[in-house]
Each structure stands twice: as structure tokens, then as C-alpha cells.
Residue frames as qw, qx, qy, qz and C-alpha x, y, z in Angstrom:
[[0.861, -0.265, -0.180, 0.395, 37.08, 9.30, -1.50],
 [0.326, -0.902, 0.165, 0.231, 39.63, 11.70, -0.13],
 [0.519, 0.703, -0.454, 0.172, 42.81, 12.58, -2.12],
 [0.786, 0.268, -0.319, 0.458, 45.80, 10.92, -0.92],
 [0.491, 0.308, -0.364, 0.729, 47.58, 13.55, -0.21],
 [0.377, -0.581, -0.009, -0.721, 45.00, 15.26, 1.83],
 [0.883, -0.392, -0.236, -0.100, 44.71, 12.03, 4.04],
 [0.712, 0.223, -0.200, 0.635, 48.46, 11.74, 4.25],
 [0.078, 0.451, -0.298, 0.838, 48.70, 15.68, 5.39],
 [0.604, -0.582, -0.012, -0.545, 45.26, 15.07, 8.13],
 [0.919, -0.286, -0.252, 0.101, 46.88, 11.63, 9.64],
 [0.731, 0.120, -0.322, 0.589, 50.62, 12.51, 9.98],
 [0.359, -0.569, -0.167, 0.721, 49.66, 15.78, 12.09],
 [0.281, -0.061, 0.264, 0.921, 50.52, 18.38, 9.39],
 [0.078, -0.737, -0.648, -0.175, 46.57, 19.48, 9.25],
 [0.003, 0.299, -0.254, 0.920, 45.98, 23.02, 10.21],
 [0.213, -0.658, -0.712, 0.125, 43.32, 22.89, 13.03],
 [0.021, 0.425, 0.205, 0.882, 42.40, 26.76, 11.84],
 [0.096, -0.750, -0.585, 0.292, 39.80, 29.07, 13.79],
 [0.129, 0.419, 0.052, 0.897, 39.27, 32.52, 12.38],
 [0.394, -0.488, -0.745, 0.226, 38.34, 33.76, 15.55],
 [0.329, -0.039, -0.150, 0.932, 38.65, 37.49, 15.83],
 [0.231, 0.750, 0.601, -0.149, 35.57, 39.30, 16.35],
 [0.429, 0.510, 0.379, 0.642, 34.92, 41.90, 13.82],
 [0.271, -0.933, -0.217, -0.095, 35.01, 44.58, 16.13],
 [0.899, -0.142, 0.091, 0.403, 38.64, 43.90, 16.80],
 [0.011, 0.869, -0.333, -0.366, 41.32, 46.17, 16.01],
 [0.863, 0.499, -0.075, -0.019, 42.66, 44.11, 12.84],
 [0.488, 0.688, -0.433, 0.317, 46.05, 44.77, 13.89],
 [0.380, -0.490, 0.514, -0.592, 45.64, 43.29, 17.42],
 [0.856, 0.083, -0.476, -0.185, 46.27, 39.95, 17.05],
 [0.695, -0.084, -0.684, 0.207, 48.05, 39.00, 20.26],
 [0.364, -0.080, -0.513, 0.774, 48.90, 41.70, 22.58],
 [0.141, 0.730, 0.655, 0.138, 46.46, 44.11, 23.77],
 [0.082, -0.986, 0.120, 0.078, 48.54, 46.75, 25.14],
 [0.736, 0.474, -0.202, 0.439, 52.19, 47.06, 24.04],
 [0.112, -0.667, 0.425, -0.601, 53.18, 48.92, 27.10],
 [0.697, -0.426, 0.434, -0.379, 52.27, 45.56, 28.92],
 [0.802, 0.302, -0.399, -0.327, 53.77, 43.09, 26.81],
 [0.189, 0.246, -0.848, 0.429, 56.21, 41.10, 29.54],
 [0.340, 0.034, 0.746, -0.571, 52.77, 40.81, 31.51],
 [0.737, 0.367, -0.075, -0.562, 50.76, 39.75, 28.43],
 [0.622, 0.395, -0.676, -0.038, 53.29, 36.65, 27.62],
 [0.010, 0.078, 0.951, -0.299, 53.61, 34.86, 31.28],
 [0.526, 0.166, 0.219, -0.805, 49.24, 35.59, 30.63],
 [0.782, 0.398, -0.358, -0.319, 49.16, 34.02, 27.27],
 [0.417, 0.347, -0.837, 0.074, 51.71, 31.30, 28.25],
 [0.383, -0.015, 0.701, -0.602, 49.68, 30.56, 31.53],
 [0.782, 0.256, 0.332, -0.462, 46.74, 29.73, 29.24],
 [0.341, 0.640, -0.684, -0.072, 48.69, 28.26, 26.77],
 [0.026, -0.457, 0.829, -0.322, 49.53, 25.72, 29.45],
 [0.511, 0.146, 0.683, -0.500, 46.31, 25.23, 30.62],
 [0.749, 0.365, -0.268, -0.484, 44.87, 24.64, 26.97],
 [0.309, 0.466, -0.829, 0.005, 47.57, 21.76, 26.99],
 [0.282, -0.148, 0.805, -0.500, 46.35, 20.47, 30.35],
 [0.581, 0.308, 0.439, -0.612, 43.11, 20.23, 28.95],
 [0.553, 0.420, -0.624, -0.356, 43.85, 18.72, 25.43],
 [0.404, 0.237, -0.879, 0.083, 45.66, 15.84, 27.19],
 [0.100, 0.028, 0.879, -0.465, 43.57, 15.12, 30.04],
 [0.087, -0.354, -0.840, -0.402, 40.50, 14.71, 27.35],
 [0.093, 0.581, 0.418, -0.692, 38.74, 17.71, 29.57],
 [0.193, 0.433, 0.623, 0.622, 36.65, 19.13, 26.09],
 [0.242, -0.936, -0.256, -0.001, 34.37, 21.78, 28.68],
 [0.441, -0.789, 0.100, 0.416, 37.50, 23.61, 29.72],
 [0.369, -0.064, 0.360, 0.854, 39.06, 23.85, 26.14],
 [0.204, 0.625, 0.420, 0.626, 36.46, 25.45, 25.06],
 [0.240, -0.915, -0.308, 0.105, 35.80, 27.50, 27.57],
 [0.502, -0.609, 0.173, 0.590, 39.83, 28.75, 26.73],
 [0.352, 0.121, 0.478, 0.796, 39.16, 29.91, 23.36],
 [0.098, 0.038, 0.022, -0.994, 37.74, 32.85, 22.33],
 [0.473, 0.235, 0.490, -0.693, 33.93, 33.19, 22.02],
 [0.733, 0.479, 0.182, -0.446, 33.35, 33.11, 18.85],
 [0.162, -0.385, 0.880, 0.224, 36.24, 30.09, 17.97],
 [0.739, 0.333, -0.517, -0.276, 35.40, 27.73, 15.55],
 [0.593, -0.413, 0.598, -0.347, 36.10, 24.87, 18.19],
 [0.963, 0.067, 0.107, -0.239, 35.11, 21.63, 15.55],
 [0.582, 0.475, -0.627, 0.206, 38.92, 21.02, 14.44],
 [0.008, 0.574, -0.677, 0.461, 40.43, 21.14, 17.66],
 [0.667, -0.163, 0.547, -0.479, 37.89, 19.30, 20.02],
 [0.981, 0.170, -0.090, -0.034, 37.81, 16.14, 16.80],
 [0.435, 0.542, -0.599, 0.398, 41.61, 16.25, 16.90],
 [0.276, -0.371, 0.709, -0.532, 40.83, 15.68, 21.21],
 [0.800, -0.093, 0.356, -0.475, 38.82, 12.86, 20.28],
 [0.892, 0.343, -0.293, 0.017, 40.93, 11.01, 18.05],
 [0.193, 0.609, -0.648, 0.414, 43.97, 11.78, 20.13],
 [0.432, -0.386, 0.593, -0.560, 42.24, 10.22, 23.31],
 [0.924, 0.231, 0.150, -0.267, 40.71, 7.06, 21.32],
 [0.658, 0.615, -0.394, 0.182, 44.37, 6.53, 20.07],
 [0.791, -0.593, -0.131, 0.074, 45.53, 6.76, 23.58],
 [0.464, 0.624, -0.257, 0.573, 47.97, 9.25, 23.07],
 [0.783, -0.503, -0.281, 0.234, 50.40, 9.51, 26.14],
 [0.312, 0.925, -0.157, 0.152, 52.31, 12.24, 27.02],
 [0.880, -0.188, -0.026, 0.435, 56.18, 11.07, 27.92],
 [0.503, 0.037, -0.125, 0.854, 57.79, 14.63, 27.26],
 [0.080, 0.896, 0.436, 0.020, 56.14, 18.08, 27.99],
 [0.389, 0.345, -0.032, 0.854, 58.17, 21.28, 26.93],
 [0.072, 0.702, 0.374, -0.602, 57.24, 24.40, 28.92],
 [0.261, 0.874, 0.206, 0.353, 55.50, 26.79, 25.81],
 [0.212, -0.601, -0.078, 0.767, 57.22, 29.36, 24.95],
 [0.068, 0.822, 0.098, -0.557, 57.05, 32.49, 23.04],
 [0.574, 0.353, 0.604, 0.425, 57.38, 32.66, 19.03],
 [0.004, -0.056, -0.251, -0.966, 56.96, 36.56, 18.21],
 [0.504, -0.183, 0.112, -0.836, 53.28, 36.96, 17.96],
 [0.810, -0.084, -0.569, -0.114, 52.46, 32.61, 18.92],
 [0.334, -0.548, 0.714, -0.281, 53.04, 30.61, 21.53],
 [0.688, 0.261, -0.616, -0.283, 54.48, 27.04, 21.00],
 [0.793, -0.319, 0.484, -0.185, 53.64, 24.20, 23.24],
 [0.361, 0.458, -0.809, -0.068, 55.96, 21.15, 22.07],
 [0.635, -0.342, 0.565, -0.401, 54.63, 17.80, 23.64],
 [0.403, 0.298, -0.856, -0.124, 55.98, 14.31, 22.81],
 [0.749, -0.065, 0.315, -0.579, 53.68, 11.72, 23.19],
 [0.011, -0.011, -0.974, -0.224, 53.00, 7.56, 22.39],
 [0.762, 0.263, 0.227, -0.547, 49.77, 6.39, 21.18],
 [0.842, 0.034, 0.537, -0.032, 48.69, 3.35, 19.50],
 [0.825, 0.560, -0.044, 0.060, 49.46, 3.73, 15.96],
 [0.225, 0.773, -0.570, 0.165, 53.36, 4.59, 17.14],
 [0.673, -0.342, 0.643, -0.127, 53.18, 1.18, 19.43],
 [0.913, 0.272, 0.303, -0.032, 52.28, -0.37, 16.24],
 [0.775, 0.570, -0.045, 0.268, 54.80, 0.57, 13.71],
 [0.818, -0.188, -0.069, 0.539, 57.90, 1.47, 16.49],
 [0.203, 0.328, -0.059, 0.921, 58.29, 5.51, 16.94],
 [0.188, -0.725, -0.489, 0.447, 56.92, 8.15, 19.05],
 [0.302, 0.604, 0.333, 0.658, 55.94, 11.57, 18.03],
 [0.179, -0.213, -0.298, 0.913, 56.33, 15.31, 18.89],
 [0.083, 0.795, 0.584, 0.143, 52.99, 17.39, 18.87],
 [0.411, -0.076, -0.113, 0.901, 53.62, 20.75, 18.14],
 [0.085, 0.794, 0.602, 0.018, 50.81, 23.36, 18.78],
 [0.230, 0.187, 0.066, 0.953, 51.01, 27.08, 17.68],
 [0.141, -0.756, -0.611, 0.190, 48.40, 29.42, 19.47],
 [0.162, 0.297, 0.120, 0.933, 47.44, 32.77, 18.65],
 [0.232, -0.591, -0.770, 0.059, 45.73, 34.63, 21.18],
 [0.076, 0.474, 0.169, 0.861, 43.73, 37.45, 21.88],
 [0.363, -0.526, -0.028, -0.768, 42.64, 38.78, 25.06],
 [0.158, -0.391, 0.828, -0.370, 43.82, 35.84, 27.09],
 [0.833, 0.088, 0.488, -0.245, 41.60, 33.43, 25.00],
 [0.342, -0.114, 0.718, 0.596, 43.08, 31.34, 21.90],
 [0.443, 0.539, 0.066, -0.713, 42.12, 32.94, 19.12],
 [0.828, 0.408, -0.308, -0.231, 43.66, 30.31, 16.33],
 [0.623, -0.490, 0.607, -0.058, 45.42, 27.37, 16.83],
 [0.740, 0.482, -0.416, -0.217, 47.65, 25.08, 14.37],
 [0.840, -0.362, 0.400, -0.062, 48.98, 22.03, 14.90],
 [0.643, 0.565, -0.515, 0.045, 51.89, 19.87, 12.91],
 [0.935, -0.274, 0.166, -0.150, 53.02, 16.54, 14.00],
 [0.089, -0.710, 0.690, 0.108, 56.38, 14.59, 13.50],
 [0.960, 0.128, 0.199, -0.150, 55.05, 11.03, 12.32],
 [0.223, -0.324, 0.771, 0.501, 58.18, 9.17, 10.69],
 [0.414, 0.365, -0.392, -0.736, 57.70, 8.38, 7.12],
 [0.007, -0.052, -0.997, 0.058, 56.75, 4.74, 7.87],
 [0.302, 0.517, 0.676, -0.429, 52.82, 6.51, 8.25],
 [0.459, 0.488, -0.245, -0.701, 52.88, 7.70, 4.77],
 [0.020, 0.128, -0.985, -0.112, 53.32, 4.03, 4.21],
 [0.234, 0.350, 0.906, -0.042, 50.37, 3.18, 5.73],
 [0.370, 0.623, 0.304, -0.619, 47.99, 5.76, 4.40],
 [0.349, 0.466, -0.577, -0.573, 48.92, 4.30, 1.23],
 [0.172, -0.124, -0.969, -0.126, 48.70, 0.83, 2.06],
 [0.258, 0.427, 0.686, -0.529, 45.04, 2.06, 3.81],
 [0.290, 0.454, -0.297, -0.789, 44.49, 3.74, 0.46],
 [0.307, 0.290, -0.827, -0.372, 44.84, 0.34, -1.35],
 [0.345, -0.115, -0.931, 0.033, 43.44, -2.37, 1.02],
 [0.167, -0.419, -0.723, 0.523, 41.05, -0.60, 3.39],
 [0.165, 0.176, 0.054, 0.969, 39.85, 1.93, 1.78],
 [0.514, -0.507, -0.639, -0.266, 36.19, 1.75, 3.46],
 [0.476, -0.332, -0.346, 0.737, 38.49, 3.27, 6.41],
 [0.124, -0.083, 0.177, 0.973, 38.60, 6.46, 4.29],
 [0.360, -0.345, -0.623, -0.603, 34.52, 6.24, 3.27],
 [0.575, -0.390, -0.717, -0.062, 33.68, 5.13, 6.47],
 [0.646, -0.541, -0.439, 0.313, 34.60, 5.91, 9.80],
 [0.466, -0.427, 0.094, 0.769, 37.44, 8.79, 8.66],
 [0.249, 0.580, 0.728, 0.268, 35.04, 10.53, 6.96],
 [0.292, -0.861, -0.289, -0.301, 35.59, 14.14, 7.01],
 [0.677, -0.559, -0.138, 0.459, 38.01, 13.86, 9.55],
 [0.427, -0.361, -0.117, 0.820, 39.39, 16.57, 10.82],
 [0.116, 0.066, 0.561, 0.817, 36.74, 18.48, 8.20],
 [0.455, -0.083, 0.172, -0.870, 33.65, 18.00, 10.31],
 [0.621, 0.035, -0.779, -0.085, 33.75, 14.53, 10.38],
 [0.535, -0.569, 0.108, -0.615, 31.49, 13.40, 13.63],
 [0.964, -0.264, -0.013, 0.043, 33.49, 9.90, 14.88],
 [0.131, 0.843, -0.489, 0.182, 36.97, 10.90, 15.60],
 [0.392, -0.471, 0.775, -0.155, 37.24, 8.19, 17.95],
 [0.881, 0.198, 0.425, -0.056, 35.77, 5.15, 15.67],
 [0.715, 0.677, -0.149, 0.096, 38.08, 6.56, 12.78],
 [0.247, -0.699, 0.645, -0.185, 41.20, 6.65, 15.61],
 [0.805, -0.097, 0.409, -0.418, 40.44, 3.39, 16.05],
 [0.886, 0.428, 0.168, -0.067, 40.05, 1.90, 13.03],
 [0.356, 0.763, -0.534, 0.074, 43.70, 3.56, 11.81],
 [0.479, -0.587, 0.589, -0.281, 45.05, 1.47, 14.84],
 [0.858, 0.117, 0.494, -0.078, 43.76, -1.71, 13.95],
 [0.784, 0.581, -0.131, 0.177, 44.90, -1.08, 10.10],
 [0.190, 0.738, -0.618, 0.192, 48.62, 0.20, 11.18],
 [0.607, -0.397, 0.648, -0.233, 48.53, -3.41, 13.14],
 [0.866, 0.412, 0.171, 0.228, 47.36, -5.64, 9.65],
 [0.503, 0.851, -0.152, -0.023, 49.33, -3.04, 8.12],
 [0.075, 0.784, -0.617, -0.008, 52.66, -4.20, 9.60],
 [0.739, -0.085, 0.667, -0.032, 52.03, -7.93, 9.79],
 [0.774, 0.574, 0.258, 0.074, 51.79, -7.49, 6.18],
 [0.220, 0.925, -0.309, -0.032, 54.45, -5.53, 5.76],
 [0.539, -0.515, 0.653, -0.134, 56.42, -8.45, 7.65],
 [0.783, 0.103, 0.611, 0.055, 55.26, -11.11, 5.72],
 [0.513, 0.858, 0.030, 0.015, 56.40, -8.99, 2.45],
 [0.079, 0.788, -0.600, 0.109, 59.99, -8.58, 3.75],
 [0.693, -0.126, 0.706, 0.075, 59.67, -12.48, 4.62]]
């Protein structure tokens, strides 16, 4: 069974969705820009795709993120993270324009989905992108969940675990049902607050 805390850090967002992506030919020290004498036209580049990575997260388009990351990306975080997000039925209701972070760019996008219908909150998705050559070379991610979902990944710990064996297997780890383990959270954060109800009755 998965630690706790490990579930706790993959559910609430705070997961790194990682890609060492740099080919080894690379200049090691060329991690975003390629020329420094163009950086003002490297940043509306990178922030253009940037955008479009977004476009393509949320509108469940999986051929067109990958085709925005580098060649040889590591692709299996991000693209399960687009399949739980879209089985959750995450909605976006704010979009920041990305901007610029030193050598990142941060897309900010506030969103509902099912587990925040159930337990009464909405969350901010925050992506960090590191790119090279005007494809994303790594990408992290960190979420805003209120502390009401460390709740349930305890109370899924206790009463469901078969969630954590089963369907959320792996997740985010090479786990190969993003959307049956989306899913399934849903349904528990729904027992989970009828019970929680009848506990505070």
C-alpha cells in the first residue's frame, strides 16, 4: 500500500510531474534561453507555448501536448495527471496569463472539478515549465486543495483502502487508469462527507 504521506502529497496537487528532458548533447548550462542576446524574443516564445501547453492540458487534447514537449520528455506524469484531471471534470473558471519566473514560466489556472463540488472549495493549479528550445523541457505542478482533502486521504486510508491497491495504483508513478482512480476518489470524497455529516450529527 502507498505511504500516507505520499498519497496525501500525489492527490492534493503537490506531486512533481518531473521530466529530465535535456538531451545530452545540450549545453548543461542552457536550460531556458538559447541565445542571451535574444532573451525579450525568447520569453513572448516560451510564454506563447506555455499557453498553448495550457490550451491543450484543459481541452484533454493529449496529441498536441506531446507534441509541445521536447523529444525526448518523459511525457507519463503529465499526460496521467490529463487523464485524471479530465475524468474529475476539472473546469477552468479563472485563467491567469503565464508569466515569467527567472528561468520558468508559471501558468496559474483555477479550476472546479468533482472532488471540490463534493467537499465545497475550488482550487488553483499552478504549473512551472522549463523550456528549452521552444519545447517544455520539465514541468512541475503544485495544487492548492484546502486541508479538508488531507481529511479524506485519511479517511480513504482507513475505509477504502482497495482505492489505494486498486484503481490508484501507481498513480501519478506509472499507474495506467488515471481516469478509473479519478473516479473512484470522487465517489469516496461523496461517502466521505455524508459520513463526515452524520459524525458531526
Amino acid at each position: 500500500m502507498l505511504r500516507l504521506k505520499n498519497v496525501a502529497r500525489m492527490l492534493t496537487g503537490s506531486f512533481l510531474l518531473s521530466a529530465a528532458l535535456l538531451a545530452s548533447s545540450q549545453d548543461p548550462e542552457q536550460t531556458y534561453s538559447d541565445n542571451n542576446n535574444n532573451e525579450g524574443s525568447n520569453h513572448i516564445s516560451n510564454k506563447s507555448t506555455a499557453e498553448e501547453f495550457i490550451s491543450a492540458f484543459y481541452s484533454w487534447d493529449a496529441t498536441q501536448l506531446k507534441r509541445l514537449m521536447a523529444a525526448d520528455a518523459d511525457a507519463v506524469a503529465i499526460l496521467y495527471y490529463q487523464g485524471w484531471a479530465e475524468a474529475a471534470n476539472y473546469k477552468v473558471t479563472l485563467r491567469h496569463p503565464c508569466r515569467i519566473e527567472t528561468n520558468e514560466v508559471v501558468c496559474a489556472i483555477t479550476v472546479t472539478d468533482d472532488f471540490g463540488s463534493a467537499m465545497g472549495y475550488e482550487a488553483t493549479d499552478t504549473f512551472r515549465l522549463t523550456l528549452s528550445r521552444n519545447k517544455i523541457a520539465a514541468v512541475t505542478f503544485s495544487g492548492d486543495d484546502q486541508t479538508i482533502f488531507e481529511e479524506l486521504v485519511q479517511w480513504i486510508t482507513e475505509k477504502q483502502p482497495d482505492i489505494l491497491t486498486g484503481p490508484c495504483l501507481d498513480m501519478f508513478a506509472g499507474g495506467t487508469t488515471p481516469a478509473a482512480c479519478a473516479r473512484a476518489v470522487a465517489k469516496a470524497a461523496r461517502d466521505f462527507m455524508t459520513d463526515r455529516g452524520k459524525a458531526i450529527l
